[in-house]
C-alpha positions in Angstrom: 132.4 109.7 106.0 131.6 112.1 109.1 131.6 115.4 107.8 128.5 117.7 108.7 125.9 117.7 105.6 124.6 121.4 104.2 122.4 121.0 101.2 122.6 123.7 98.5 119.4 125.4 97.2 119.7 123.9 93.4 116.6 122.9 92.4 115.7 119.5 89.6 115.6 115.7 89.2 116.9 112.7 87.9 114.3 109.7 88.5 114.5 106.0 88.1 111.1 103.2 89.0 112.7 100.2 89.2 113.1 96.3 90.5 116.1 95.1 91.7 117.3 92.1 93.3 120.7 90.2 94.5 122.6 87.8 96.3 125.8 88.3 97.9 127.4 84.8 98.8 130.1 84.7 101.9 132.2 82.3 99.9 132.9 80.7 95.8 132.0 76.7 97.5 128.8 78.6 99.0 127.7 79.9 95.8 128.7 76.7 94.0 126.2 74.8 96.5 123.8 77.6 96.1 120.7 74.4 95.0 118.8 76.9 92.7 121.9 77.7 90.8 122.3 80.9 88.7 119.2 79.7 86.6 117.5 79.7 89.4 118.9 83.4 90.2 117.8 84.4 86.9 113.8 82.9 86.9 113.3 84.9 89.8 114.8 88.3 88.8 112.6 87.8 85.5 109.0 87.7 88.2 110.0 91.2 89.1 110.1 92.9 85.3 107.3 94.3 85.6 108.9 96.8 87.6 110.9 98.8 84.6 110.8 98.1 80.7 113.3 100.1 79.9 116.0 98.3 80.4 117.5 95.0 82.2 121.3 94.1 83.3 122.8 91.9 85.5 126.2 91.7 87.1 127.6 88.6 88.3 131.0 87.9 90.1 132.4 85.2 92.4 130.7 87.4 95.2 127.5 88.4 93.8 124.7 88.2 91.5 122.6 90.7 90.4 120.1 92.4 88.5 118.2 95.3 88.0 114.6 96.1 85.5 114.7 99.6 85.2 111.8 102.3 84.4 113.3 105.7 83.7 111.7 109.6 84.0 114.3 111.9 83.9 118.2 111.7 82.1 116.9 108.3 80.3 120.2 107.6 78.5 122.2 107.5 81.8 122.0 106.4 85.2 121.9 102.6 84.1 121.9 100.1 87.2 123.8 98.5 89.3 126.0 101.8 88.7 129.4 102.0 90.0 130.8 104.7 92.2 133.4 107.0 91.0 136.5 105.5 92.4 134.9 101.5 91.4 135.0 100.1 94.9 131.0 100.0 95.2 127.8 99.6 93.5 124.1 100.9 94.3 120.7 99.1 93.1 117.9 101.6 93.3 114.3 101.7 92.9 112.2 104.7 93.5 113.4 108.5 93.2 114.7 111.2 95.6 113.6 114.7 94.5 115.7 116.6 96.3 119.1 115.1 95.1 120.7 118.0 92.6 120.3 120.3 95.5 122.4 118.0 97.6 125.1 117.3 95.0 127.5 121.1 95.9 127.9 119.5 99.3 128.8 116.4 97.7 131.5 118.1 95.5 132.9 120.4 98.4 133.4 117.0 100.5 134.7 114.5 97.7 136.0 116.9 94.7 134.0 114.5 92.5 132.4 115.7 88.9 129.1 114.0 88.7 128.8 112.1 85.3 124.7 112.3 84.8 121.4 114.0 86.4 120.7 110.5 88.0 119.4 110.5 91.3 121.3 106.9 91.4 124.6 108.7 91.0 124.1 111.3 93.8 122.9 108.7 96.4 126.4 106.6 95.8 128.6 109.5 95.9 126.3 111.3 98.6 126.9 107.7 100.8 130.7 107.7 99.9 131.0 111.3 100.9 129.1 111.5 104.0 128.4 107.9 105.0 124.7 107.3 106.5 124.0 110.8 107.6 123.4 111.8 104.0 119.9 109.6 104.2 118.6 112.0 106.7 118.8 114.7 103.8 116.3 112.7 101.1 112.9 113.5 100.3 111.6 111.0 98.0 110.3 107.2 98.0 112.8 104.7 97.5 114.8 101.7 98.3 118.5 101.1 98.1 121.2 98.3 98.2 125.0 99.8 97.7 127.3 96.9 98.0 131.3 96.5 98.3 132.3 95.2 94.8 135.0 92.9 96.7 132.1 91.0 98.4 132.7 92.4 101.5 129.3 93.4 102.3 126.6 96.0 101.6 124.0 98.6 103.3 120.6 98.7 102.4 117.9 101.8 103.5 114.2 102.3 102.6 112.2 105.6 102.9 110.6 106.7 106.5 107.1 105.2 105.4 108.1 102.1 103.3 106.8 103.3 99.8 109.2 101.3 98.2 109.6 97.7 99.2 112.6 95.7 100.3 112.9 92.3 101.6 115.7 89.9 103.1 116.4 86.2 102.8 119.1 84.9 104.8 119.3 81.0 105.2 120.5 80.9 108.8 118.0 83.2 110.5 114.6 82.8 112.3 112.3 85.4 111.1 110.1 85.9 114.2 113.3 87.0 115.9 111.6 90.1 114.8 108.0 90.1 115.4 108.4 92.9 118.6 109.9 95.9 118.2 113.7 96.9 119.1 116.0 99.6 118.0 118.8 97.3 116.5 118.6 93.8 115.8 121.7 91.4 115.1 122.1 88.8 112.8 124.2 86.0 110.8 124.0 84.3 107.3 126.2 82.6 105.1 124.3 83.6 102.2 122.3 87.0 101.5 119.2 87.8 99.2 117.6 90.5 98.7 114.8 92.1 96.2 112.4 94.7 95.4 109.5 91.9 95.9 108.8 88.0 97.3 108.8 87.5 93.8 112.6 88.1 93.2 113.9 85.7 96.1 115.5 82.8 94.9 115.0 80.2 97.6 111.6 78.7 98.1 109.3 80.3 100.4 108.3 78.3 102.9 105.2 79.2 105.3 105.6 80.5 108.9 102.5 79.4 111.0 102.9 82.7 113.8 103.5 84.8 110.9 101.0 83.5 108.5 98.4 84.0 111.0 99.3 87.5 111.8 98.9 88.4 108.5 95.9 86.3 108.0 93.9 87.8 111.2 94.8 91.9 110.3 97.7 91.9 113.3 100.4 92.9 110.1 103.7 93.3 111.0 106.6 95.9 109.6 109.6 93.1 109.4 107.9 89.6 110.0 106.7 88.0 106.5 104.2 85.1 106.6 107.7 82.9 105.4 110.7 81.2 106.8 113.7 83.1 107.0 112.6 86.2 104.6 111.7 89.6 106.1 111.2 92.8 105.2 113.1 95.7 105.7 111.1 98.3 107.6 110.1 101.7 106.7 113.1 104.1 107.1 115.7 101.8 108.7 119.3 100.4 108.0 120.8 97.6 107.0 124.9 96.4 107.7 126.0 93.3 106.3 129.8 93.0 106.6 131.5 89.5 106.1 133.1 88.0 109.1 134.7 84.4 110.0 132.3 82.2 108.0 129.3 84.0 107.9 128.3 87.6 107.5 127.3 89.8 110.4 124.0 92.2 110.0 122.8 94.5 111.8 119.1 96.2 111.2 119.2 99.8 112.9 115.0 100.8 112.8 113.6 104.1 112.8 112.7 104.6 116.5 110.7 108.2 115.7 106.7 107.5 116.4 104.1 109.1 114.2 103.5 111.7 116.5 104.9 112.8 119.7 102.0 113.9 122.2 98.5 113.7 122.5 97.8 117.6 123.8 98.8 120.6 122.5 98.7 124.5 121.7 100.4 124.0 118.5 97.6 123.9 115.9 99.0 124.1 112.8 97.4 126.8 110.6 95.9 126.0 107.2 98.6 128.2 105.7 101.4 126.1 107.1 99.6 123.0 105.9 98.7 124.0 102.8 102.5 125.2 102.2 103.9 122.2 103.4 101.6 120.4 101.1 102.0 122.2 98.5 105.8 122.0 98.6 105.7 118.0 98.2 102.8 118.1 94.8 105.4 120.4 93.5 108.8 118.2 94.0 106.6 115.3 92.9 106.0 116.8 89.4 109.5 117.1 88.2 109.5 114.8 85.2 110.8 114.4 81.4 107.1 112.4 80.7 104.3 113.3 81.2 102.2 112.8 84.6 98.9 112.6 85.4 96.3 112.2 89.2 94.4 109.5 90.2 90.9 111.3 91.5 88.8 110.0 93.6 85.5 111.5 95.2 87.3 111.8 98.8 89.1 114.8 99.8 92.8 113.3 99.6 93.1 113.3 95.8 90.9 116.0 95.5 93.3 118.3 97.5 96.3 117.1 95.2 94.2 117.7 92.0 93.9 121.5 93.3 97.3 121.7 94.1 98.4 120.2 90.5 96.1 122.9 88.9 97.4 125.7 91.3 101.2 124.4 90.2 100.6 123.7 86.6 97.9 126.4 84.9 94.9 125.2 82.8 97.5 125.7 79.0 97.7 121.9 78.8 95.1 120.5 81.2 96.2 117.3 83.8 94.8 113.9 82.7 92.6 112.5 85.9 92.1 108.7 85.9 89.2 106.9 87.8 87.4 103.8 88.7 83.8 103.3 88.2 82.0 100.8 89.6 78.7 99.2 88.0 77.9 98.6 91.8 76.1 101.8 92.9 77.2 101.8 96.5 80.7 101.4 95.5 80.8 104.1 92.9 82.0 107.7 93.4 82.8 108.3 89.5 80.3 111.0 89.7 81.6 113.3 92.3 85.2 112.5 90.9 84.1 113.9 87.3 82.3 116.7 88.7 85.1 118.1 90.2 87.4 117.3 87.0 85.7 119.5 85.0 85.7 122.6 88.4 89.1 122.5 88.0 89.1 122.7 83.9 90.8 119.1 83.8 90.5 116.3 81.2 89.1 113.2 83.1 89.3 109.9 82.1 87.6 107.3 83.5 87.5 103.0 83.3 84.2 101.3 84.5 84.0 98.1 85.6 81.9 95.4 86.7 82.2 91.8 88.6 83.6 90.0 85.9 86.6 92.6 85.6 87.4 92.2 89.1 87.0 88.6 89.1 89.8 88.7 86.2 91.9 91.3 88.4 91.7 89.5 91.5 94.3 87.0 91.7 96.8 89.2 89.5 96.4 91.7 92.5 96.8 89.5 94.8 100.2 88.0 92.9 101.5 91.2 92.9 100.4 92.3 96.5 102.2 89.0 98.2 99.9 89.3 100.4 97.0 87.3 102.9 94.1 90.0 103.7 90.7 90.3 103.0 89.9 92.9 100.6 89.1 93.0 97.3 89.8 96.7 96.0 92.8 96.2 95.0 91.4 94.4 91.9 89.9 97.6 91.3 93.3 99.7 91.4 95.2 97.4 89.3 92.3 97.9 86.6 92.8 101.9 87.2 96.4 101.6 87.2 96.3 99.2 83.6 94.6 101.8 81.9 96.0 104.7 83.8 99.3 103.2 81.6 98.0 103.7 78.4 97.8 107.3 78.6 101.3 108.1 81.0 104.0 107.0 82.8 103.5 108.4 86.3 100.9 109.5 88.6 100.3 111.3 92.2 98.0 109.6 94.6 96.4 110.3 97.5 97.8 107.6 99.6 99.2 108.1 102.9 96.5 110.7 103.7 94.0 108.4 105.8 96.7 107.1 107.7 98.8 110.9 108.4 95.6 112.6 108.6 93.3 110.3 110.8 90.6 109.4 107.5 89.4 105.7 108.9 86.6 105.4 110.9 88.9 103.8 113.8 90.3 106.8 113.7 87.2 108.2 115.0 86.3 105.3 117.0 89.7 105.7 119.0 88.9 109.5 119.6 85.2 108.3 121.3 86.8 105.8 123.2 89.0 108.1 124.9 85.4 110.5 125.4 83.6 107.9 126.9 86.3 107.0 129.2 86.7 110.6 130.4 83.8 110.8 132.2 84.7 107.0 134.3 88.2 108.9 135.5 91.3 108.8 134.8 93.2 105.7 134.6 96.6 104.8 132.4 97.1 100.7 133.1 95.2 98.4 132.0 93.9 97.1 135.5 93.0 100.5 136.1 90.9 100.8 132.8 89.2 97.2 133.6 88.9 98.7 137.2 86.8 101.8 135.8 84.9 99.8 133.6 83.7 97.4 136.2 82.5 100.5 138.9 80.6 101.4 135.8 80.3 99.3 133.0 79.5 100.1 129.4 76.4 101.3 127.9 74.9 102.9 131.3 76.0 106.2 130.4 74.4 108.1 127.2 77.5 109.1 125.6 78.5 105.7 125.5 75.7 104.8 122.6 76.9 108.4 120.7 78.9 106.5 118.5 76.5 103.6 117.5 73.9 106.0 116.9 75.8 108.3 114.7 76.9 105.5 112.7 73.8 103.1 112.6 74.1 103.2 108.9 76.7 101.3 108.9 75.3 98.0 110.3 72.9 97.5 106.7 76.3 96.5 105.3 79.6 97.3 107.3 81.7 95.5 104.0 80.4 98.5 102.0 80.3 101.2 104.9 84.5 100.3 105.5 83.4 99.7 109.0 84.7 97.2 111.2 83.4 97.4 114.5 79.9 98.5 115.7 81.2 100.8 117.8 79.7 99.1 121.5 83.4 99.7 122.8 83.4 95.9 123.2 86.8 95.9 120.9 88.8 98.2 123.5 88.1 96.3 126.4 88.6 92.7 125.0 91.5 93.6 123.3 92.9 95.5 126.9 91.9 92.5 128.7 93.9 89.9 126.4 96.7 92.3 124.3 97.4 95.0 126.6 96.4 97.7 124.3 93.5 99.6 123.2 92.9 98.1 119.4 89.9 99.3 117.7 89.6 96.7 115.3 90.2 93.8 117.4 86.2 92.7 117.1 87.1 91.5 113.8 90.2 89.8 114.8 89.2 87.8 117.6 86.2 86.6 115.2 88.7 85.1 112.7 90.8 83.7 114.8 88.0 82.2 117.1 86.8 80.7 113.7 90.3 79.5 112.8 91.3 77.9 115.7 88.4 77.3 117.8 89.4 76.7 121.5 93.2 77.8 120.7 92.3 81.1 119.5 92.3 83.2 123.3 96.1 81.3 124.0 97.1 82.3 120.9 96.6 85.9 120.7 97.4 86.3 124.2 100.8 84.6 122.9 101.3 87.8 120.6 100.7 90.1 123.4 104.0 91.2 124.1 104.8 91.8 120.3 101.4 93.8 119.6 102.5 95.8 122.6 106.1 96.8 121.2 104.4 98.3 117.9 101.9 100.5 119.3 104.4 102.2 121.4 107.2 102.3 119.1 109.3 105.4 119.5 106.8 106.7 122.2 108.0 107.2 125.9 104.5 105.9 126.8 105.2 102.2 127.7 103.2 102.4 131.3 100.4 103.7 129.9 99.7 102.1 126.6 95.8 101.2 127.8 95.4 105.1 129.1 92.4 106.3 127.3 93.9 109.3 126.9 96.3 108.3 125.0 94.0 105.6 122.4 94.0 108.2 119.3 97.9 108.3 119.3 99.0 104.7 119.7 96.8 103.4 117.1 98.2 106.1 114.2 101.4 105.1 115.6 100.8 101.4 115.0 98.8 102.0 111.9 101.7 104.1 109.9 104.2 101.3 110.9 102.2 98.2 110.4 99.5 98.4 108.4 100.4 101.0 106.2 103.7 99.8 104.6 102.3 96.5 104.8 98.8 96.4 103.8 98.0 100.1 102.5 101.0 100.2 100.6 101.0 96.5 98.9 97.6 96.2 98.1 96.5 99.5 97.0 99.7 101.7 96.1 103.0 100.9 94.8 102.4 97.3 94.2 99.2 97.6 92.1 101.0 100.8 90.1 104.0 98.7 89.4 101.8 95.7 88.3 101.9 97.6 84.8 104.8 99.8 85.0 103.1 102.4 86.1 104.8 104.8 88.9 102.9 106.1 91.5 103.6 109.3 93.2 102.5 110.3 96.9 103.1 113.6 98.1 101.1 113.5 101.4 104.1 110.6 102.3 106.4 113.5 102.2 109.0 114.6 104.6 107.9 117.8 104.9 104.3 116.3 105.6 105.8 113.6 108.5 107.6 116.6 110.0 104.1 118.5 110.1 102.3 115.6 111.5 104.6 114.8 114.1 104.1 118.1 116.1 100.3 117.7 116.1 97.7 117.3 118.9 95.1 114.9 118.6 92.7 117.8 117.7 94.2 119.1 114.7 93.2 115.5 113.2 90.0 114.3 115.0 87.3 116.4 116.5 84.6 114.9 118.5 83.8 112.1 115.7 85.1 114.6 112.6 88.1 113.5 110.7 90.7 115.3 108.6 90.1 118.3 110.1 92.8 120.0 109.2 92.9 119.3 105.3 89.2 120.1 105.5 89.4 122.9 107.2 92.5 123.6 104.7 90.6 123.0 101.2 87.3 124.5 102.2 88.8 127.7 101.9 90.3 127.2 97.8 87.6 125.5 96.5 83.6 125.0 97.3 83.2 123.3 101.0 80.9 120.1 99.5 83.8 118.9 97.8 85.9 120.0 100.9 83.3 118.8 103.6 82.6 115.1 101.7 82.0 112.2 104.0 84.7 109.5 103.9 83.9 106.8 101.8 85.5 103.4 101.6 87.5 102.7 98.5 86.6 99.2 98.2 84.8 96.5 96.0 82.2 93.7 96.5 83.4 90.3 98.2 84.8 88.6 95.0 84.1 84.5 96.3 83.2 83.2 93.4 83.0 78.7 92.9 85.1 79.5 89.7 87.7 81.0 92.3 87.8 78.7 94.4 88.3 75.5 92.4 90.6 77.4 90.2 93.5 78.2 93.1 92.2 75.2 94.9 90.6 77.2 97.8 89.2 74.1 99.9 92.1 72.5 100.8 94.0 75.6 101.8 94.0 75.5 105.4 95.7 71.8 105.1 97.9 72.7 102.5 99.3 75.8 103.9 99.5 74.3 107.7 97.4 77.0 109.4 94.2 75.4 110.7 94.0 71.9 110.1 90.5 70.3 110.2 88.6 73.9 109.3 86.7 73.8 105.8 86.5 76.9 103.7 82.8 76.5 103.6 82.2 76.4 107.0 83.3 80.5 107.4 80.3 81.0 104.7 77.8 79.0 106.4 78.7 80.5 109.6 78.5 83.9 108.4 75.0 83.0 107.0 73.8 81.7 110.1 74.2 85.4 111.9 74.1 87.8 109.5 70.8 89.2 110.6 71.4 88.8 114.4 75.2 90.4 113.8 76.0 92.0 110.6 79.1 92.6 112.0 80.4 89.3 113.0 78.6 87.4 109.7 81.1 90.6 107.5 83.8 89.1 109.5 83.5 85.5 108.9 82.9 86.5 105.5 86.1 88.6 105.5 87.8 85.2 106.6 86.2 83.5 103.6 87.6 85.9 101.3 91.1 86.0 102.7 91.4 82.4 102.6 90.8 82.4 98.8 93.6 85.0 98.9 96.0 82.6 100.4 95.3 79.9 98.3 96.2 82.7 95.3 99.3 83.7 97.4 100.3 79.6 97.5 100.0 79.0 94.1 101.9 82.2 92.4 104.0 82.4 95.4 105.1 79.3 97.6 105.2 76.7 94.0 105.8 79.5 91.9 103.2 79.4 88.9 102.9 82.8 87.3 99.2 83.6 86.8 99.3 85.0 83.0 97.4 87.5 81.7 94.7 88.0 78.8 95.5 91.0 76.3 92.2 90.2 74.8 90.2 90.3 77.8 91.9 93.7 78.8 91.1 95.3 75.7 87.3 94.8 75.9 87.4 96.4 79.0 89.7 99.1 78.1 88.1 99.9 74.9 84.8 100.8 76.7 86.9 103.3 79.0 88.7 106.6 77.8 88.4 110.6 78.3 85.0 111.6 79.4 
């Protein structure tokens, strides 16, 4: 399986949306002891259909059971799951697509002498595998997750794409999950019995809470392989999984991707609009390739307005692309105008759903059951609405996620880049006693430069939930979160307030506890580790902690694949590309944030091929009101769920809101907080019920309707 890969140039696609899930048992008196039983298998793997209506089979052996809901795009009569290879010994389970695969398949005959069978992508990625072993995942461009397994029971290997698109999680019974809360090129494991899925969902065993992990998640320190559960993790963007059996158990090993986001903070190398826009470009195009038809989310930011150009560069005006959007009946929230405005510049046919509170009040806790997961925001309700009735009209669309987190779009973003400005002109300094040691000789807010920040965003103080801003920019965040984590976080204002009113006089110990762990993610990959608190270096280790922590986890869940896949809708994301990651990775800090500008680059791109006020718009939050209703509350049960979930014992749901009313005009910021820790507690208490005991919330076809009837072309 050594031999040197060399792609051909053949261009096409064979593409299949799925969700998958499995259990591979070391031995026949394991799986007979196995308490959920194949019943139990079977309840699970049905949680997950959402995933694909086209089709479902299972497979079950004295080794294994599994089963796979399929959604297919291209060569819909073939490629049906879990697919053998050609010579029977293995079988693959595969969700997302790889667009590149028919160009890899003449290196695949050369090596093997096989005849492929079908256009499925499935069937190249097992042959590719058998042919060429793991190098062959170096060649894919696409978003996906895979599980090919030894039909013998022997064991399997499991790989997700480079920025976790696709999901994949892990139960194994014998294993403590915060084994893997800090960062480490391999990891090494045993487990008599192995599950695996494309969500929580599709995991047979109960779920059982982790206290460490549920209040990482629950405070905004999200981690890549931790869950908030006993025993289950997830498999992090772009690594490998072994499981071969051994003895009496089987032996795993987990091989991470060690490559950071970026690789240096300075720079000459300024990549030209031309190169971006080509590399861009290149990643629309492999992202139309379908047998239905497709259509583009469209926002009023610049992300999905650059992949709207591009689609009507790539695809002429002869049959005009279908744009979906959200309107909201909240004015701040709304950007349905400038989204329809520029529908109609590029000659598209836009389509738009409005809603108001009671929609997202509706939406909530089916977002939330399909997210799996404890934050605070409530725009996610919003996308599941956008994705429900993007469904009605096609099968797939391209999305602009990925683009604030490659391109540097979040107001930390910015924050980071002052930081690093204001702490120029103190000296230089790369630990952290020599940062406190700087900041003590002179101390914040004596120099004017250290008030440029607060002043250019004073706005966002009237209402920092709507403004998507979580700090007010004093700088106070950097040096609390030096002092006690070791690294410069921007957001950490926000997550010392909830966990101050979590756990009261336990809160400092705590977080100082995850230190270490917080430490390991924002230098991942970088040779940096001295110097994590330099100033210099503030911009850098925060994208590279963002793209592997909060993007895969909380981007990713809770506004992309998950809220797509809620209705069988497949999202595409072409600024998650490979060609865009090997862009971004040779970039200065300047080709993304200048002074307190962001996205320069794709600004500075699209200004030149359409009108520079749709280039040159101001970032603006996707998000939605704070969704706290009683009805909420005593529906999912949301006073007791600190006791019932084991987090904070003593602390009453109420008491967040009346603390956040007792500052909010002192300190917006803190009362937006506490409020924040209000809202993600009656997410919890969602994620308890349809997760932890397992009670489906259902759906209302007639409730949907009146909505979607009011909501169409436009």
């Amino acid at each position: 399986m050594g031999a040197r890969f060399q792609p051909s140039s053949r261009e096409g696609i064979g593409v299949v949306m799925c969700g998958f899930s499995g259990i591979l048992f070391h031995s026949e008196s394991i799986r007979d002891r196995f308490p959920p039983a194949l019943d139990g298998f079977r309840q699970a793997a049905r949680r997950i259909a959402h995933r694909g209506n086209t089709e479902h089979r299972e497979q079950l052996s004295e080794h294994f059971w599994l089963s796979h809901y399929r959604l297919a795009f291209q060569d819909i009569s073939a490629g049906q799951q879990p697919m053998p290879s050609h010579d029977r010994e293995h079988l693959i389970l595969f969700n997302g697509e790889v667009y590149n695969h028919l160009q890899l398949r003449d290196a695949i005959v050369r090596q093997s002498g096989i005849r492929f069978k079908t256009r499925s992508d499935t069937e190249t990625l097992i042959e590719g595998w058998k042919a060429f072993g793991e190098a062959f995942f170096e060649q894919l461009e696409g978003e996906y997750a895979f599980v090919i397994l030894a039909r013998n029971g022997s064991g399997f290997i499991a790989h997700r794409d480079r920025f976790g698109v696709k999901p994949l999680f892990l139960h194994a019974d014998d294993i403590d999950s915060r084994t893997f809360a800090s960062f480490s090129p391999e990891y090494s494991f045993s487990s008599g019995i192995l599950e695996f899925a494309s969500e929580i969902k599709g995991i047979t065993s109960p779920k059982r809470w982790n206290r460490d992990g549920l209040l990482r998640q629950f405070v905004g320190l999200f981690e890549p392989i931790c869950t908030p559960f006993e025993q289950l993790i997830q498999i992090p963007p772009g690594a490998i999984l072994r499981a071969r059996r051994n003895g009496e158990a089987f032996n795993c090993t987990l091989r991470t991707a060690t490559t950071p986001i970026r690789q240096s903070v300075r720079g000459s190398r300024l990549a030209c609009e031309d190169e971006f826009e080509q590399a861009f470009s290149q990643s629309v195009q492999e992202r139309l390739l379908s047998d239905v038809e497709l259509g583009v989310y469209l926002s009023g930011g610049v992300d999905s307005k650059a992949v709207a150009f591009e689609l009507g560069r790539l695809t002429g005006r002869e049959q005009p692309m279908k744009t979906f959007t959200v309107g909201f009946k909240q004015a701040g929230y709304d950007e349905s105008e400038e989204a329809l405005r520029f529908a109609r510049h590029l000659g598209f046919n836009p389509h738009l759903v409005r809603i108001d509170g009671t929609a997202l009040d509706y939406a909530y806790p089916l977002a939330v059951q399909n997210s799996e997961l404890v934050q605070p925001f409530t725009n996610g309700a919003a996308k599941w609405w956008l994705s429900r009735f993007t469904r009605q009209y096609v099968h797939g669309v391209l999305t602009g996620d990925g683009a604030d987190e490659l391109l540097c779009g979040y107001p930390s973003y910015r924050y980071a880049n002052w930081w690093r400005f204001v702490m120029r002109g103190r000296g230089q300094a790369e630990t952290r006693g020599e940062v406190l040691q700087l900041l003590e000789r002179i101390p914040l807010g004596t120099r004017g430069r250290d008030r440029l920040y607060n002043g250019r965003f004073a706005a966002h103080s009237k209402n920092p939930w709507l403004a998507g801003s979580s700090a007010a920019g004093s700088g106070r965040d950097f040096v609390d979160s030096i002092r006690l984590l070791g690294v410069p976080h921007p957001l950490f204002g926000q997550i010392q307030a909830i966990t101050q009113a979590l756990l009261g006089d336990e809160a400092e110990s705590w977080l100082a506890s995850q230190a270490s762990s917080i430490q390991s993610w924002f230098g991942a990959g970088l040779a940096i580790d001295d110097a994590l608190c330099a100033p210099d270096n503030a911009l850098l280790v925060w994208q590279n902690y963002f793209a592997k922590t909060h993007l895969p986890v909380l981007i990713l869940n809770w506004v992309g694949d998950r809220m797509e896949m809620a209705n069988t809708l497949e999202g595409r994301t072409p600024f998650l590309s490979g060609h865009m990651r090997r862009l971004i990775h040779a970039l200065p800090d300047h080709a993304l944030v200048s002074g307190l500008h962001d996205k320069v680059l794709l600004r500075r791109s699209y200004a030149r091929r359409f009108p520079p006020e749709f280039a040159q718009t101001p970032k603006k939050q996707f998000n939605a009101p704070f969704l706290d209703s009683a009805q909420l509350i005593k529906r999912f049960n949301s006073d007791q769920v600190f006791a019932l979930c084991g987090l904070a014992e003593g602390r009453r749901l109420q008491g967040l809101l009346d603390q956040a009313k007792a500052v909010e005009t002192q300190d917006p910021f803190l009362a937006t907080h506490l409020r924040s820790a209000h809202q993600t507690a009656i997410c919890l208490s969602i994620v308890h019920q349809s997760i932890v005991k397992g009670e489906q919330i259902e759906q209302d076809p007639e409730f949907e309707q009146h909505y979607l009837a009011q909501s169409g072309p436009v």
